[in-house]
PDB file of N, CA, C, O and CB in Angstrom:
ATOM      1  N   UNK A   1      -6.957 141.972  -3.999  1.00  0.00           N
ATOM      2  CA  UNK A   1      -8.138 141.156  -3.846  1.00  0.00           C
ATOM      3  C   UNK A   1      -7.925 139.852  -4.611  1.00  0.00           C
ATOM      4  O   UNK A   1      -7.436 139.816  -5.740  1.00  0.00           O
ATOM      5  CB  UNK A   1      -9.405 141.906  -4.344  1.00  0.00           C
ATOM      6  N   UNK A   2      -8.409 138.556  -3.773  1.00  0.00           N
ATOM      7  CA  UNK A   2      -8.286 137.341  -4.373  1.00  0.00           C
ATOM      8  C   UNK A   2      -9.416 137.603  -5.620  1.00  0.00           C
ATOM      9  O   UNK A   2     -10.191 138.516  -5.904  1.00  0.00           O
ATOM     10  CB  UNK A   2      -8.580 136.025  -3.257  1.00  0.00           C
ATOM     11  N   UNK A   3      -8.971 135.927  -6.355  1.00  0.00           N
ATOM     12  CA  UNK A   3     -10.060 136.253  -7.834  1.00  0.00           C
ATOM     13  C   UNK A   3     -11.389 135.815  -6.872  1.00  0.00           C
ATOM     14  O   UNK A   3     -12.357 136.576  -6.886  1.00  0.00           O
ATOM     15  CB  UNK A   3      -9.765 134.918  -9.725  1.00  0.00           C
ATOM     16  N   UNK A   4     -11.430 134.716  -6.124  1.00  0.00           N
ATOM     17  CA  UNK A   4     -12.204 134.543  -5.725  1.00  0.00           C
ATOM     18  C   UNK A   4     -13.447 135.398  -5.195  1.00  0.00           C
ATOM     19  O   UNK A   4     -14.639 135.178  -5.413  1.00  0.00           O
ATOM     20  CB  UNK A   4     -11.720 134.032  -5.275  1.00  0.00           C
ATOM     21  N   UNK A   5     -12.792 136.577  -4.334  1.00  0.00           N
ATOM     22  CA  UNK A   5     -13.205 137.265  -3.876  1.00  0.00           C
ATOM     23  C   UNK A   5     -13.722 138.639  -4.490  1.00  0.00           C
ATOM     24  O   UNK A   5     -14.505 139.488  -4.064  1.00  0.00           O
ATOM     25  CB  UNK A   5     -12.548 137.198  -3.160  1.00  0.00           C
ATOM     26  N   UNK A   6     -12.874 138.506  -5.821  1.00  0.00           N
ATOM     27  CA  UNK A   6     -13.575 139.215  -7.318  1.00  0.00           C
ATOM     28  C   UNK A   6     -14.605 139.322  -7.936  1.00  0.00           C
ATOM     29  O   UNK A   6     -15.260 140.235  -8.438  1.00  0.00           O
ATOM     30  CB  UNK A   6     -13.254 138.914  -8.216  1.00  0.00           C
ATOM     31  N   UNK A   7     -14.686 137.908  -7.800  1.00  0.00           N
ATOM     32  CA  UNK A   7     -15.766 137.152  -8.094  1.00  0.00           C
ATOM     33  C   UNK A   7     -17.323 137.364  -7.503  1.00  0.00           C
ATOM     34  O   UNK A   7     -18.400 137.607  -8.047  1.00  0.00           O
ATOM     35  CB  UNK A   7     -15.314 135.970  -7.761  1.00  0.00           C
ATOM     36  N   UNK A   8     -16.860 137.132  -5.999  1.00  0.00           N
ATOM     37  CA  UNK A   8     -18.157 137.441  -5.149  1.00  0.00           C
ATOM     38  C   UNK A   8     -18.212 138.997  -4.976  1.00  0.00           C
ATOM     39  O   UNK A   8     -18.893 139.497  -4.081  1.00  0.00           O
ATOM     40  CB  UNK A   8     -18.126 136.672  -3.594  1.00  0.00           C
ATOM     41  N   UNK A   9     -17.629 139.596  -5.673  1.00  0.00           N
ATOM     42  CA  UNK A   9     -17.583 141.399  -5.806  1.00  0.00           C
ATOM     43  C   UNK A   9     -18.447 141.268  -6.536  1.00  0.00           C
ATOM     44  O   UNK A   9     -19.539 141.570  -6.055  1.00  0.00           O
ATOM     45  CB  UNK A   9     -16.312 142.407  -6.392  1.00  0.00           C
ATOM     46  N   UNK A  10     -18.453 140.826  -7.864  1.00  0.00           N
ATOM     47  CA  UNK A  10     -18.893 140.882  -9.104  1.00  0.00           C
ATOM     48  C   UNK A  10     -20.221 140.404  -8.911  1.00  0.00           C
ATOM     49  O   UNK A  10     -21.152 141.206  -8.989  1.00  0.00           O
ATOM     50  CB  UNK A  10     -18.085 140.162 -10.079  1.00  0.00           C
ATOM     51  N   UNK A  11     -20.478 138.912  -8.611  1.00  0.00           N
ATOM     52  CA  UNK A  11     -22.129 138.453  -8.308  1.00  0.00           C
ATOM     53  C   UNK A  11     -23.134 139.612  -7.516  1.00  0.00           C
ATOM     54  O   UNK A  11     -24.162 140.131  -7.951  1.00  0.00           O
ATOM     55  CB  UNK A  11     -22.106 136.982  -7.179  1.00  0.00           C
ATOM     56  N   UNK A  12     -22.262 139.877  -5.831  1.00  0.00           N
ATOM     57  CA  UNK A  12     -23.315 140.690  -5.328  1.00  0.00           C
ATOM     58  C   UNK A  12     -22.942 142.283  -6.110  1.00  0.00           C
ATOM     59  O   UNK A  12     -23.037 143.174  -5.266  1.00  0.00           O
ATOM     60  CB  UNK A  12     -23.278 140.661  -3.466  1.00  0.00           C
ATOM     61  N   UNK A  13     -22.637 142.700  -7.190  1.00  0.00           N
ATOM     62  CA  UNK A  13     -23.026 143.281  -7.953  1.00  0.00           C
ATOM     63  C   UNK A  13     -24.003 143.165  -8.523  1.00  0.00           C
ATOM     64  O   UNK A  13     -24.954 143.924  -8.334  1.00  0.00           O
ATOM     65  CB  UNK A  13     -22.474 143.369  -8.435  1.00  0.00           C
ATOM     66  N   UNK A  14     -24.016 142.352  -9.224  1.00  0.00           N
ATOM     67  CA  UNK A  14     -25.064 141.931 -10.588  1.00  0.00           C
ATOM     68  C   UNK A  14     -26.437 141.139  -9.526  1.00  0.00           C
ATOM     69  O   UNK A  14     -27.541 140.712  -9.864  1.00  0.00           O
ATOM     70  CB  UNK A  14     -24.026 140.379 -12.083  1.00  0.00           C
ATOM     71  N   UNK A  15     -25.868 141.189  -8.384  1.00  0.00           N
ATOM     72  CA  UNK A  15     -27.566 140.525  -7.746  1.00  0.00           C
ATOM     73  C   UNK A  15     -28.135 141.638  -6.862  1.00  0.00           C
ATOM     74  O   UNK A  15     -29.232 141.438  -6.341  1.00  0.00           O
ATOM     75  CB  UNK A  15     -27.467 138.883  -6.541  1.00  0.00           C
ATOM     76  N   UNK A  16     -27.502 142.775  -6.648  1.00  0.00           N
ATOM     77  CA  UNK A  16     -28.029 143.790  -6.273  1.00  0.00           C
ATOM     78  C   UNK A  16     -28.338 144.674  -7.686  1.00  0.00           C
ATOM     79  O   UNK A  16     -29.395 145.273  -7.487  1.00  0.00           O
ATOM     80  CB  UNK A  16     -27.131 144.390  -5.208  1.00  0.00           C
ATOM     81  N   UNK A  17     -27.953 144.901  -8.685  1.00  0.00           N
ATOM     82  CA  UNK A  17     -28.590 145.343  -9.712  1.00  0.00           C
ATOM     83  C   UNK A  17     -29.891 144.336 -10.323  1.00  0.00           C
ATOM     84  O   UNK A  17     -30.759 144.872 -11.011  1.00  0.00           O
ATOM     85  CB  UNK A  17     -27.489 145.587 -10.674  1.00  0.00           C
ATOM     86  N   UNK A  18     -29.942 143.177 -10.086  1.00  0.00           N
ATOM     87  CA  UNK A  18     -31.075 142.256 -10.689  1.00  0.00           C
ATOM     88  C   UNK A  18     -32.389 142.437  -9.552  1.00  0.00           C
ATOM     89  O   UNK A  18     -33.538 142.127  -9.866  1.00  0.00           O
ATOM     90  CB  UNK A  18     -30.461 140.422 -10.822  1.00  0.00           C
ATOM     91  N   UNK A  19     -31.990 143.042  -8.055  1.00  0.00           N
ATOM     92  CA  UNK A  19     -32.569 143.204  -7.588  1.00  0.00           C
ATOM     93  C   UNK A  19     -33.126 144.439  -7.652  1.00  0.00           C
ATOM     94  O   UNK A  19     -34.290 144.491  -7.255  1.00  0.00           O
ATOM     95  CB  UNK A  19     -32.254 142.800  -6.924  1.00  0.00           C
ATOM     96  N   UNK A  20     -32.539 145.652  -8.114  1.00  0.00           N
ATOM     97  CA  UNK A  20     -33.418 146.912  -8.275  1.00  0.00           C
ATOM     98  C   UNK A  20     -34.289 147.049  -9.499  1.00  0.00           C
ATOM     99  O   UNK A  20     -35.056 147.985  -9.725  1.00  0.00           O
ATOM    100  CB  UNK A  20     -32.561 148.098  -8.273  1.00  0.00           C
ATOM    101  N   UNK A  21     -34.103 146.145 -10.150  1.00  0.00           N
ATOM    102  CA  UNK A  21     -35.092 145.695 -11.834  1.00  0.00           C
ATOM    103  C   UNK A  21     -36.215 145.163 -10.609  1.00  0.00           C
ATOM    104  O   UNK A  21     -37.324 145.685 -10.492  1.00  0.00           O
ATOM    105  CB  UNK A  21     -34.203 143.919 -13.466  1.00  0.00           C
ATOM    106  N   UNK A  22     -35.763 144.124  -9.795  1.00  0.00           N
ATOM    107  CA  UNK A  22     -37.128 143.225  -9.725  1.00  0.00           C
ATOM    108  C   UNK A  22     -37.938 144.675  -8.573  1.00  0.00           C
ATOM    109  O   UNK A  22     -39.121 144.826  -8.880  1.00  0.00           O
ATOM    110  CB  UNK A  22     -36.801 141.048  -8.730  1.00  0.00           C
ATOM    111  N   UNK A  23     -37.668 145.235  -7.902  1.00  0.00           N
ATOM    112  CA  UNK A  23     -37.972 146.084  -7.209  1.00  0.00           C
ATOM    113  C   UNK A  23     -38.882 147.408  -8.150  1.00  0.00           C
ATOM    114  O   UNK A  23     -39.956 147.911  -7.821  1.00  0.00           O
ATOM    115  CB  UNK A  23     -36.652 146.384  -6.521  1.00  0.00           C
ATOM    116  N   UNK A  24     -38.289 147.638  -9.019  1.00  0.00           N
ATOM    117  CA  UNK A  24     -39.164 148.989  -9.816  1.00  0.00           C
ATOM    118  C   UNK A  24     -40.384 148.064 -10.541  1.00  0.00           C
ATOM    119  O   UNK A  24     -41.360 148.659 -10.997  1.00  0.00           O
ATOM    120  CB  UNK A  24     -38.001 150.060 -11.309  1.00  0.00           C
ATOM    121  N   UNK A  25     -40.305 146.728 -10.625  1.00  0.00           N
ATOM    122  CA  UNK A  25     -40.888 146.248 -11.210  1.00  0.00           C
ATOM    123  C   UNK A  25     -42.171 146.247 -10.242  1.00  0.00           C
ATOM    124  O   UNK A  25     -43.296 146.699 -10.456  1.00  0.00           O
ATOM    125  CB  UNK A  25     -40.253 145.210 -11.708  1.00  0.00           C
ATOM    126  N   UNK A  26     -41.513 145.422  -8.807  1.00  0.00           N
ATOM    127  CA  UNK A  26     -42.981 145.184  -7.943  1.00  0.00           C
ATOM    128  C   UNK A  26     -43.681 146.768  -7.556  1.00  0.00           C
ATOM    129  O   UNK A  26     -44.882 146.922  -7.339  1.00  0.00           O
ATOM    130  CB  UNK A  26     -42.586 144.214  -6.211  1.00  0.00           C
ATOM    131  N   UNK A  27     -42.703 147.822  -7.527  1.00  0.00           N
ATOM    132  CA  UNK A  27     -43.501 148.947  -7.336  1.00  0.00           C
ATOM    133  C   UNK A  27     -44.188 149.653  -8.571  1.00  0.00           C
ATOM    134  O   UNK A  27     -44.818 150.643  -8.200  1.00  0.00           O
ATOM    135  CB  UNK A  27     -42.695 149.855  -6.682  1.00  0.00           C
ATOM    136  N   UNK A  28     -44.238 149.472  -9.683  1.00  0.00           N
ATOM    137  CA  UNK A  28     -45.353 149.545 -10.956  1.00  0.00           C
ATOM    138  C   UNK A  28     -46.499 148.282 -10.867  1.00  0.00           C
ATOM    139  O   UNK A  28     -47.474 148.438 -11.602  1.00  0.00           O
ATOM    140  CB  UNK A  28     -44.432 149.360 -12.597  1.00  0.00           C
ATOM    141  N   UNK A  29     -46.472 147.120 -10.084  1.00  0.00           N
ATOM    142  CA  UNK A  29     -47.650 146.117  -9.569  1.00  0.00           C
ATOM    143  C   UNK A  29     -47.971 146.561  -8.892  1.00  0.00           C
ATOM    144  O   UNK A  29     -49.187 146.390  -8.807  1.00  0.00           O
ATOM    145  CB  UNK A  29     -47.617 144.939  -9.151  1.00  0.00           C
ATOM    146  N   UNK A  30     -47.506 147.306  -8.016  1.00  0.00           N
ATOM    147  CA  UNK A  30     -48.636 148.167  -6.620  1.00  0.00           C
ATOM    148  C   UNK A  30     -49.549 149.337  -7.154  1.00  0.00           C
ATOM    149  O   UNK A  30     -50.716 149.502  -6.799  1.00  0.00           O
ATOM    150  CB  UNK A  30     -47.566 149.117  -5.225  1.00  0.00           C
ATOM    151  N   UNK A  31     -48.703 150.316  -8.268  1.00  0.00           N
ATOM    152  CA  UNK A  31     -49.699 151.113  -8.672  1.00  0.00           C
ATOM    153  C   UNK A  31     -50.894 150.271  -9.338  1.00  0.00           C
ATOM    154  O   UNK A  31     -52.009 150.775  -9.203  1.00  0.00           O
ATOM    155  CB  UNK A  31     -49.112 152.126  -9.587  1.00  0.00           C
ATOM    156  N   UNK A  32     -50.824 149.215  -9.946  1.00  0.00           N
ATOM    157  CA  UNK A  32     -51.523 148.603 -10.654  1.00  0.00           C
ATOM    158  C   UNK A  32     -52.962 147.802  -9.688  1.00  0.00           C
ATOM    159  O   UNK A  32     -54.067 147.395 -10.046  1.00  0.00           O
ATOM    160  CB  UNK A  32     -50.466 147.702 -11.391  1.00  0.00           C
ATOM    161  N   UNK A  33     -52.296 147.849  -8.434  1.00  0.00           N
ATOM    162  CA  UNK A  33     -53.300 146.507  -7.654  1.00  0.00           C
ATOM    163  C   UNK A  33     -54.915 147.065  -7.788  1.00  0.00           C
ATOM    164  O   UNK A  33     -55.321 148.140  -8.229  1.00  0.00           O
ATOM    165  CB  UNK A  33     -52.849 146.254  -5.550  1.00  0.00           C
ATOM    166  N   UNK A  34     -55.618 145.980  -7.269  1.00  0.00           N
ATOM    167  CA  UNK A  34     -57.156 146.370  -7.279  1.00  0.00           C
ATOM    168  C   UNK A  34     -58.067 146.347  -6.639  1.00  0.00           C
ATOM    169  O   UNK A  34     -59.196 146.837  -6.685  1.00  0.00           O
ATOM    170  CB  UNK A  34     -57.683 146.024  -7.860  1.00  0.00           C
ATOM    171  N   UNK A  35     -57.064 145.208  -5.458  1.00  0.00           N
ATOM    172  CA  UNK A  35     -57.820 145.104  -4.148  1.00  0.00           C
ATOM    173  C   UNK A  35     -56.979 145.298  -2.864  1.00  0.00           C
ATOM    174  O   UNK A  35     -55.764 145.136  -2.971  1.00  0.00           O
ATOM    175  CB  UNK A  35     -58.477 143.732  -4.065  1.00  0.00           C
ATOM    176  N   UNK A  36     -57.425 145.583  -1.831  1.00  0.00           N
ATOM    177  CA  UNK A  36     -56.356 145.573  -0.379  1.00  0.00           C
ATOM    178  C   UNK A  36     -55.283 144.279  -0.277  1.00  0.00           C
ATOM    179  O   UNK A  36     -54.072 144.226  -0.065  1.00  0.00           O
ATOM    180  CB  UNK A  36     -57.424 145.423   1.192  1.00  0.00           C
ATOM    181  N   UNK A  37     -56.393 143.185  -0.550  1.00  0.00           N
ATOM    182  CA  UNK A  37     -55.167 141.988  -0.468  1.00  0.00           C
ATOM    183  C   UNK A  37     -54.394 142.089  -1.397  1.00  0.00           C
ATOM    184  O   UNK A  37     -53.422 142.646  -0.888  1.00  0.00           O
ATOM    185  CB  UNK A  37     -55.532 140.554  -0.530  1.00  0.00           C
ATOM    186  N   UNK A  38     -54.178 141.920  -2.427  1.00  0.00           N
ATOM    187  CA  UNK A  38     -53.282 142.911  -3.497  1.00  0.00           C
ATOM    188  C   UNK A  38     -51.982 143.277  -3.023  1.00  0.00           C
ATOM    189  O   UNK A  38     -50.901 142.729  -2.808  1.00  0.00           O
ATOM    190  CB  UNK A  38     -53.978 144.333  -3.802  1.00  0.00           C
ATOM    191  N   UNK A  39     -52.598 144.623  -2.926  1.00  0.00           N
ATOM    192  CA  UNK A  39     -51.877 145.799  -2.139  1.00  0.00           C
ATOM    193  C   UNK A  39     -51.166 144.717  -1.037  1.00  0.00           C
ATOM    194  O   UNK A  39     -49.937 144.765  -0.978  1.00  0.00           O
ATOM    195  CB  UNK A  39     -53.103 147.190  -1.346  1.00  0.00           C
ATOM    196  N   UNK A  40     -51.633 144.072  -0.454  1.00  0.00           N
ATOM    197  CA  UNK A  40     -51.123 143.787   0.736  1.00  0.00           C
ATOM    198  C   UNK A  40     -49.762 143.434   0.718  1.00  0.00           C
ATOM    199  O   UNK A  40     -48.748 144.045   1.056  1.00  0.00           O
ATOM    200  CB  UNK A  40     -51.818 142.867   1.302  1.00  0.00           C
ATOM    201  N   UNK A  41     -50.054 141.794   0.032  1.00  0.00           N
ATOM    202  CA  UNK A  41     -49.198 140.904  -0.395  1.00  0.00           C
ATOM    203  C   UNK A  41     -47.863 141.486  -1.755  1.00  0.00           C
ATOM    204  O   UNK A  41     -46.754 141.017  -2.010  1.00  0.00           O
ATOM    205  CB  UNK A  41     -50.282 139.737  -0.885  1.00  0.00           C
ATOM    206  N   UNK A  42     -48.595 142.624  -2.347  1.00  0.00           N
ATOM    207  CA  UNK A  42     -47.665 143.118  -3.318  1.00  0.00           C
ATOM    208  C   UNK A  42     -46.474 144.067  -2.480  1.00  0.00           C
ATOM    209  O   UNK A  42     -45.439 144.211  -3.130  1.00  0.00           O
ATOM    210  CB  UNK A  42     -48.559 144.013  -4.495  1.00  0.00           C
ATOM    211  N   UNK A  43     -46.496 144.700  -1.178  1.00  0.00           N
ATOM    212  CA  UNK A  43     -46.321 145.173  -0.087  1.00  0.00           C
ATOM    213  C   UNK A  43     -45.382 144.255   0.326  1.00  0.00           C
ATOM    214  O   UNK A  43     -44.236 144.656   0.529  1.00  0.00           O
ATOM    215  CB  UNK A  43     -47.426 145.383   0.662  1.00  0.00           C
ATOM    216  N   UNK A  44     -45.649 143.144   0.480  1.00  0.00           N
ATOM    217  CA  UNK A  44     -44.526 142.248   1.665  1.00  0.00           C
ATOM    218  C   UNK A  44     -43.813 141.845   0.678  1.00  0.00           C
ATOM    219  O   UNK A  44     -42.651 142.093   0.999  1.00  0.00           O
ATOM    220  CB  UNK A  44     -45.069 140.818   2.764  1.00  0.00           C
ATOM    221  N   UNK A  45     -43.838 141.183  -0.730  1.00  0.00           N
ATOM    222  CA  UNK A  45     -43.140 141.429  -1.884  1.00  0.00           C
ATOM    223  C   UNK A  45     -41.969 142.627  -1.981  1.00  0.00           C
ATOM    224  O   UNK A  45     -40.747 142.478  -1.998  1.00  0.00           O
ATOM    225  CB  UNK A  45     -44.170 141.669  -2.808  1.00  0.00           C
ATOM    226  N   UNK A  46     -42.457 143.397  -2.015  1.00  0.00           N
ATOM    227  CA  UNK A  46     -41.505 144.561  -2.195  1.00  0.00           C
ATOM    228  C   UNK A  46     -40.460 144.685  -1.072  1.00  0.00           C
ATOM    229  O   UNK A  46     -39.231 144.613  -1.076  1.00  0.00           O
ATOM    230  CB  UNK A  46     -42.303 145.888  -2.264  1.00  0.00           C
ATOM    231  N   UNK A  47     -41.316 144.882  -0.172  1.00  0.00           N
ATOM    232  CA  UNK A  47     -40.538 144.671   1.291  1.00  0.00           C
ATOM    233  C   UNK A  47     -39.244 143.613   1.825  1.00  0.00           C
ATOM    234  O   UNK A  47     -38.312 143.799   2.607  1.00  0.00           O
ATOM    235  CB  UNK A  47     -41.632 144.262   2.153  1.00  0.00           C
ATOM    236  N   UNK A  48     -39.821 142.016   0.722  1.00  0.00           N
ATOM    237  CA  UNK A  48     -38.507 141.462   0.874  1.00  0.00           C
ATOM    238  C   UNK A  48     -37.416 141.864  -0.026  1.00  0.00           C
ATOM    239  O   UNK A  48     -36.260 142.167   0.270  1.00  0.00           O
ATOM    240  CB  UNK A  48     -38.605 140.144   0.787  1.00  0.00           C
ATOM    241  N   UNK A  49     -38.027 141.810  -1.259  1.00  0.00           N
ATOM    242  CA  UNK A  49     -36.831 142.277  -2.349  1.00  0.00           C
ATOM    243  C   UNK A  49     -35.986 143.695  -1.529  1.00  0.00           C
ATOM    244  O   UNK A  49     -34.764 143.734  -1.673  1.00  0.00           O
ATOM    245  CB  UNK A  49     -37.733 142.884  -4.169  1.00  0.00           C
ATOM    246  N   UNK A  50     -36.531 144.601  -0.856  1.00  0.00           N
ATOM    247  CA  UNK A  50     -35.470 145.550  -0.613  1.00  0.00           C
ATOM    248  C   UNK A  50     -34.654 144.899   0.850  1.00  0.00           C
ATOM    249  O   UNK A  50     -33.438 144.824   1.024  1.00  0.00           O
ATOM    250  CB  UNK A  50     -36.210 147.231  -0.413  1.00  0.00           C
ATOM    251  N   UNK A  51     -35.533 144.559   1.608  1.00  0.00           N
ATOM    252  CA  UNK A  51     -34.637 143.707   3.038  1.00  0.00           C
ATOM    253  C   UNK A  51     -32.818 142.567   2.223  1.00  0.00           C
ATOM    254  O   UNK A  51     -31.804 142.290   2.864  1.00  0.00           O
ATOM    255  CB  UNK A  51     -36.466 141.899   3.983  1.00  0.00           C
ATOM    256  N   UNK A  52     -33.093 142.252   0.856  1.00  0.00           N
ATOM    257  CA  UNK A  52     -32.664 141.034  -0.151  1.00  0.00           C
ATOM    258  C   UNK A  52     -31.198 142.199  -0.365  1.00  0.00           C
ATOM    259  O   UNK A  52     -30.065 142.020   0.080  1.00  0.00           O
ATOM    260  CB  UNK A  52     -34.049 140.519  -1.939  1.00  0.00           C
ATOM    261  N   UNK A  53     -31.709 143.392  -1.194  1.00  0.00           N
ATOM    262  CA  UNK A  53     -30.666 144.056  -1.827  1.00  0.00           C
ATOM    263  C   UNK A  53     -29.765 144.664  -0.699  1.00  0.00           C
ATOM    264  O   UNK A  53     -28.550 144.669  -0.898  1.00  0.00           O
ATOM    265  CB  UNK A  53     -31.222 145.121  -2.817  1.00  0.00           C
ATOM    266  N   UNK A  54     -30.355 145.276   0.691  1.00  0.00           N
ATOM    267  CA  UNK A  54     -29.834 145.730   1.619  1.00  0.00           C
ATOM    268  C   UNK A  54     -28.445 144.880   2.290  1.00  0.00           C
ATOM    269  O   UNK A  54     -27.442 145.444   2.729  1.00  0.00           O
ATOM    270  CB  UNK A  54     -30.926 145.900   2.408  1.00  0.00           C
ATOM    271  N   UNK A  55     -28.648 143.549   2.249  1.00  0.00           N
ATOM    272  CA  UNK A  55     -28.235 142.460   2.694  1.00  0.00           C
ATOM    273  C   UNK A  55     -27.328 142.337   1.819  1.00  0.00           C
ATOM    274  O   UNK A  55     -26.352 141.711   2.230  1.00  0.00           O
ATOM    275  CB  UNK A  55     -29.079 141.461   2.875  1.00  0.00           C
ATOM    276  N   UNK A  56     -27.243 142.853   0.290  1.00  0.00           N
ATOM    277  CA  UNK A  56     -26.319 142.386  -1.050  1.00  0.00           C
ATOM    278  C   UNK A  56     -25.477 143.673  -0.429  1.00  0.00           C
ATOM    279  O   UNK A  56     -24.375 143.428   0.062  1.00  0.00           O
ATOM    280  CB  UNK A  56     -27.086 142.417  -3.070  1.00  0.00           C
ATOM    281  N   UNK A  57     -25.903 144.863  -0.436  1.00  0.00           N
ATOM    282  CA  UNK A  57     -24.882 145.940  -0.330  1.00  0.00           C
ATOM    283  C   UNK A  57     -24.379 145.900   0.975  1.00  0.00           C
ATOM    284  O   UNK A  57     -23.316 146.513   1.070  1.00  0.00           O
ATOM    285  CB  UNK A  57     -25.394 147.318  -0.636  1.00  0.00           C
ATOM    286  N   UNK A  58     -24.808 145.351   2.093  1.00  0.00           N
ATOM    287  CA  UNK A  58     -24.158 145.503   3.493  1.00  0.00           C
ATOM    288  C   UNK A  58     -22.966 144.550   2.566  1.00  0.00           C
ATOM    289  O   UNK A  58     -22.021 145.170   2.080  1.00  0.00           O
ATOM    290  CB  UNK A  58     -25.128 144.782   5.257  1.00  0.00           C
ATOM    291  N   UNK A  59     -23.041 143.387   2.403  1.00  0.00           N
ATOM    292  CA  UNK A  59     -21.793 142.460   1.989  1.00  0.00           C
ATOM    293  C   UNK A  59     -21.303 143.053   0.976  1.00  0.00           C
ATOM    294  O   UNK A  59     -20.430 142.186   1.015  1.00  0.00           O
ATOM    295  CB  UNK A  59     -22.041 140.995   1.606  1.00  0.00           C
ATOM    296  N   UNK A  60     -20.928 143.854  -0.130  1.00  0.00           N
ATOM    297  CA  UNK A  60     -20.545 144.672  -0.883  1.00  0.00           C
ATOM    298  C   UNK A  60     -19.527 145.467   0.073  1.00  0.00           C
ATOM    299  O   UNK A  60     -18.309 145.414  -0.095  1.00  0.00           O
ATOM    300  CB  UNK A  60     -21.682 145.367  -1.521  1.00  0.00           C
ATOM    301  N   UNK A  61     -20.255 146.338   1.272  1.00  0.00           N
ATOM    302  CA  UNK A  61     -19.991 147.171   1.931  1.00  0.00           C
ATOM    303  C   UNK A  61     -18.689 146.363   2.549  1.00  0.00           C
ATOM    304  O   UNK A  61     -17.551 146.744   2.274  1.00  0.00           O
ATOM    305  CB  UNK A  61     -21.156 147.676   2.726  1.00  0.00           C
ATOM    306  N   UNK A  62     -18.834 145.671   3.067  1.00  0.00           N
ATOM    307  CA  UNK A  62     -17.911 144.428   3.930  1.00  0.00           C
ATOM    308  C   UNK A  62     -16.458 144.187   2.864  1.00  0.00           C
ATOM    309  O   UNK A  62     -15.355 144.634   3.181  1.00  0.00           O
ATOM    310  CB  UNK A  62     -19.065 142.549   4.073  1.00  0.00           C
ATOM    311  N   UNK A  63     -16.618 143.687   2.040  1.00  0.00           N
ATOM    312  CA  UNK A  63     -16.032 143.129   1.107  1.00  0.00           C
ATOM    313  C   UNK A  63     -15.125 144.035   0.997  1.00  0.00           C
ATOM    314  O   UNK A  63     -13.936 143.849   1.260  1.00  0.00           O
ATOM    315  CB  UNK A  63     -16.718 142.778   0.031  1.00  0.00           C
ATOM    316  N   UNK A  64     -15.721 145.311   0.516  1.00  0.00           N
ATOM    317  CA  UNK A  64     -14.799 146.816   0.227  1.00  0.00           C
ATOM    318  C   UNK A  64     -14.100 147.560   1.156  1.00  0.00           C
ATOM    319  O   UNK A  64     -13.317 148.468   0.877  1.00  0.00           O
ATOM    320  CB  UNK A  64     -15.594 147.886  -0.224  1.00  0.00           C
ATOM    321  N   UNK A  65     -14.398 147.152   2.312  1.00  0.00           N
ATOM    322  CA  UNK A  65     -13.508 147.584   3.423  1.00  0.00           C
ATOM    323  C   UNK A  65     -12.674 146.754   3.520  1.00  0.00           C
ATOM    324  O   UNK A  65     -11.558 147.268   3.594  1.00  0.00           O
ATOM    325  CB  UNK A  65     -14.017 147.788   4.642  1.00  0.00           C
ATOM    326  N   UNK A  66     -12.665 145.530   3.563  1.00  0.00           N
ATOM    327  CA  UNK A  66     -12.068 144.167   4.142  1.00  0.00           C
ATOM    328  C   UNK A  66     -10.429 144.725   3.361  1.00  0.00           C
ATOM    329  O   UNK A  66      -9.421 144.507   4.033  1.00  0.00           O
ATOM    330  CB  UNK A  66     -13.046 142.265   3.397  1.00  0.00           C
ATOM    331  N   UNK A  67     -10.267 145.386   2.040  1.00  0.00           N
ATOM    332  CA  UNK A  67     -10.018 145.180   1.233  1.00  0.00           C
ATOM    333  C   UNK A  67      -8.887 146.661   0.497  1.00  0.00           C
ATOM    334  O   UNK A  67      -7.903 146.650  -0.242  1.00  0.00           O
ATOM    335  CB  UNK A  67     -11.273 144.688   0.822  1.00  0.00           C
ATOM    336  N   UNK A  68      -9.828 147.998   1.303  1.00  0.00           N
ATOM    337  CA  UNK A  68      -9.717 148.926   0.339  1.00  0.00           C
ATOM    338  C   UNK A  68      -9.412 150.230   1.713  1.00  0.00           C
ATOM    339  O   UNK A  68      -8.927 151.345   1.520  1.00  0.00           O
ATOM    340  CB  UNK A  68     -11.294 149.010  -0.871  1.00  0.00           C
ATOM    341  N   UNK A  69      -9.880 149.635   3.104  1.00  0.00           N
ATOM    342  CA  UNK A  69      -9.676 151.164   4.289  1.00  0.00           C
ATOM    343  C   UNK A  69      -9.038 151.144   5.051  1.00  0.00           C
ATOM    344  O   UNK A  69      -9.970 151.050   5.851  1.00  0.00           O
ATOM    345  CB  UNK A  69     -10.599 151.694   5.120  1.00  0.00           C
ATOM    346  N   UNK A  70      -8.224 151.142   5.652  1.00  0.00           N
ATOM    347  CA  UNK A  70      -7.069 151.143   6.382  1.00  0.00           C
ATOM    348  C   UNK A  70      -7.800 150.357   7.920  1.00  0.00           C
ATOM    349  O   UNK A  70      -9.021 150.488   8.002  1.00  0.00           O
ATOM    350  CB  UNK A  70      -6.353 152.914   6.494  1.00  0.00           C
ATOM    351  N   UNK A  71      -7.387 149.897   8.608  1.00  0.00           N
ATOM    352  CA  UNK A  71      -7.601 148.990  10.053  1.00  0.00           C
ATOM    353  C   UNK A  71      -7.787 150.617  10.942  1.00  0.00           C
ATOM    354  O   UNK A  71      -7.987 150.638  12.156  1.00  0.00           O
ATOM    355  CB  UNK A  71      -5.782 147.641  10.696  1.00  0.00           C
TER     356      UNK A  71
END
């Protein structure tokens, strides 16, 4: 593996781990909400942060094949 490509190992590491902090985080604001809109918007919140990390590990996923499984 190039360093380069070490590199972008390493980030969507650390941005898929920064993303499961921000994720446990928005799901302790949902137990917390007080109204439907709330709830709502705390909902599509959450919803992107995991659509965000999915997107970090598909390219993780990519990266590690590109790299590590036979053709």
């Amino acid at each position: 593996m190039m360093s380069e490509e070490l590199l972008t190992f390493a980030a969507l590491g650390t941005k898929a781990t920064n993303l499961d902090l921000q994720i446990k985080m928005k799901q302790m604001d949902i137990k917390e909400a007080k109204t439907q809109d709330e709830l709502y918007e705390l909902s599509c919140q959450l919803i992107s942060l995991v659509e965000e990390k999915t997107r970090c590990i598909y390219n993780i996923m990519e990266l590690t094949q590109k790299h590590f499984l036979p053709n």
